[in-house]
N, C-alpha and C positions, 0 to 999 in steps of 0.2 A: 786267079791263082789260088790253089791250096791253101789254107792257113789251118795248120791245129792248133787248141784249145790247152790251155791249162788248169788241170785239176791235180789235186792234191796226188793221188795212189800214181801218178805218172812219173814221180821219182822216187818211190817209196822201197822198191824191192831193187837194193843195192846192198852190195858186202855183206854184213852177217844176216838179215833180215833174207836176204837170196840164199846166204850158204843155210840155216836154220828153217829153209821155207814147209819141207814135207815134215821134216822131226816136231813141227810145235803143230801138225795139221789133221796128220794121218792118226791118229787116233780116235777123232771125232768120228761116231756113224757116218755123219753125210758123207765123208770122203770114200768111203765105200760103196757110197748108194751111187755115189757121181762116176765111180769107177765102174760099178755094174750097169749105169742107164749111158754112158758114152758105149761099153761093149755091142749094147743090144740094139743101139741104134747105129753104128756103124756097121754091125755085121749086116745091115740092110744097103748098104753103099755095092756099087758093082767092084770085086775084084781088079785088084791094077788100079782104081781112080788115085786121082791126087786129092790130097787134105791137103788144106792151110788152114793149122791149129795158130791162134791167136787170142790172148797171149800164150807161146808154147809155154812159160815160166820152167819147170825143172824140166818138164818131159813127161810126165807123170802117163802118160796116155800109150807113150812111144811101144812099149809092149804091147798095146794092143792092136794100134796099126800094125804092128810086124807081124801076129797073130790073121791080124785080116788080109794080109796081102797088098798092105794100099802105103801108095808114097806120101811124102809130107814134105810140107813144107812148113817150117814152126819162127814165125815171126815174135819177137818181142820186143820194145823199147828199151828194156833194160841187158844191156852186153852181160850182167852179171847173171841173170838168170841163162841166158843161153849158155853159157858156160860150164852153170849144174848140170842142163839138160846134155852137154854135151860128155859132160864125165860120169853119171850116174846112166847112162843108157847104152852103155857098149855097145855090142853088134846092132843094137835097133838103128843109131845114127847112120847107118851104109845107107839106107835109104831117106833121108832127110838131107831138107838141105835149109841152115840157120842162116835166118834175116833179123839185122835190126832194125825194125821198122815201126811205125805209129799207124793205129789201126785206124784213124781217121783219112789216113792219106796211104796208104796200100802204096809199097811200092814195084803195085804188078800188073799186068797189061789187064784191061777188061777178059773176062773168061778163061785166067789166067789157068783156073784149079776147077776142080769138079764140083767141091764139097768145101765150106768153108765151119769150121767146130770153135765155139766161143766160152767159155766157162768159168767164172769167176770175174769177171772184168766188169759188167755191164751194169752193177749198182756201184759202182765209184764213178761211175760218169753220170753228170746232168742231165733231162732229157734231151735238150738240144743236141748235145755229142750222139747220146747214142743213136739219135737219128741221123746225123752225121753217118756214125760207122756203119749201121745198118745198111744205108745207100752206099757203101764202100764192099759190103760184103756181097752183097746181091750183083755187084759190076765184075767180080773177079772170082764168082761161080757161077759153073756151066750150070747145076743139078740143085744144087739143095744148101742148106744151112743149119747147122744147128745151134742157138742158143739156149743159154742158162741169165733165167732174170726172176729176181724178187718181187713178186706184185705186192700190192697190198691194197686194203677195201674194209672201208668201215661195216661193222656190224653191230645187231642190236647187244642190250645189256646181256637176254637171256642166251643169247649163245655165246659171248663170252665167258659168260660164268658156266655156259655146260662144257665148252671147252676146257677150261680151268681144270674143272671134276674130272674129265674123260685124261686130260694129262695127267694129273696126281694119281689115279688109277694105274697108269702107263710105267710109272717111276719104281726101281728099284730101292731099298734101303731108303727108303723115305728119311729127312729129316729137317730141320729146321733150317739149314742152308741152303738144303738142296730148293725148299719153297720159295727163302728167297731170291734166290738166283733165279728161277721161273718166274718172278714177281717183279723182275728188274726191267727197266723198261726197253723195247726192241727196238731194233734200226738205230738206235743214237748214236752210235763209234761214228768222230768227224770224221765228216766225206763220204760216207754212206748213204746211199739215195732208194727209196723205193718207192716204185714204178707203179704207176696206175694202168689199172687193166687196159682199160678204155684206148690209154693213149698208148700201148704198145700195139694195139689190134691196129689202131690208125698206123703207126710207121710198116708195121707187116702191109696193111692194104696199099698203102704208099708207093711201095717195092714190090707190087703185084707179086707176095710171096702167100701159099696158100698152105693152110696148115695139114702135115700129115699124121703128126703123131707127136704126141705129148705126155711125158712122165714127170709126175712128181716128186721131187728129188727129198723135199724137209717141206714142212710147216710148222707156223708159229703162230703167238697170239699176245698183242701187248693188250692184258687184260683190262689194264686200265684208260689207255685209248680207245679200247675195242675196235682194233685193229688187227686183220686175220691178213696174213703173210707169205703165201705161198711159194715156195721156192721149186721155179719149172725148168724143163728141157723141153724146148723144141725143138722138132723137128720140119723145118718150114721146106717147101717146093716151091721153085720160080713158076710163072704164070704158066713157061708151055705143057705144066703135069696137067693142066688143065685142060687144053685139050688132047693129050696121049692117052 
């Protein structure tokens, strides 16, 4: 039997935290970069396929499936986020169809959807889960999958500190806040987990998923761990692109 796991972000986006989810989010770059690397890897999806967006959270994406031509299916645990997604996306929902569901236990027949798209979710789960879900995403996609996961990977002192320089360089209106805010330390919000390269390359080999393409969405650097932080999308293929 099934059994999911309990972690913290799994009851976390309920009532105002769902109604306030894009207004406290979409101002940050990466929401636009996530916006622009979800378009360009889906317009590589074949026309007509089905998506299972998980967690769909508001929708945020649903214009762009309508844009591609491709149906959805948008699973999330929390009723309240489907709810945003279902009010804030008008004409996109004709083709979507909302589940409540826990992405450790899919509630869809093996090769249910074509394409399975995952983003934001996968450093609030332990490793153990997300290898869990991974083995759930790869069962209920015919084609391909796309994940968003935070690595991270120690590095020496001197590239920390030329990363350091190459950000300050980067920064507008430089000031003393702005440093320390860059200087505060990364990944620590409870329940935030980052992911070692190593051992997400092992759950992809795992799930004979083979890599097609990969963008980089943000990078970071906890300068004082020397800890570099990459934040990806993949675009992973099941074994048979292997031989096609």
């Amino acid at each position: 039997m099934n059994v999911s796991s309990e972690y913290q972000a799994k009851y976390h986006y309920i009532g105002n935290v769902a109604e306030q989810y894009d207004a406290r989010r979409m101002s940050n770059p990466k929401w636009q970069r996530e916006q622009d690397a979800i378009a360009n890897l889906t317009g590589k999806f074949d026309p007509g396929s089905v998506v299972l967006d998980v967690p769909l959270g508001t929708g945020r994406f649903m214009p762009i499936y309508a844009e591609m031509n491709l149906k959805v299916v948008g699973l999330d645990i929390s009723l309240d986020m489907l709810r945003q997604a279902d009010k804030k996306n008008g004409d996109e929902v004709r083709e979507t169809t909302f589940v409540q569901g826990d992405s450790e236990v899919l509630p869809l027949r093996t090769d249910a959807v074509d394409y399975v798209l995952c983003a934001r979710l996968l450093n609030w789960v332990p490793p153990s889960v997300l290898s869990r879900i991974l083995a759930e995403f790869t069962r209920v996609a015919r084609k391909g999958i796309v994940v968003e996961i935070r690595l991270h990977e120690e590095i020496s002192f001197l590239r920390a500190f030329s990363n350091f320089t190459n950000d300050l360089r980067r920064q507008d209106n430089l000031s003393a806040s702005r440093v320390r805010r860059m200087l505060r330390r990364k990944g620590s919000i409870d329940g935030y987990v980052l992911h070692e390269e190593r051992f997400v390359q092992q759950v992809f080999a795992q799930n004979r998923l083979c890599l097609r393409e990969v963008v980089r969405v943000d990078e970071r650097t906890d300068y004082f761990k020397r800890d570099f932080q990459p934040y990806l999308m993949y675009f992973l293929g099941k074994g048979e692109f292997e031989k096609n």
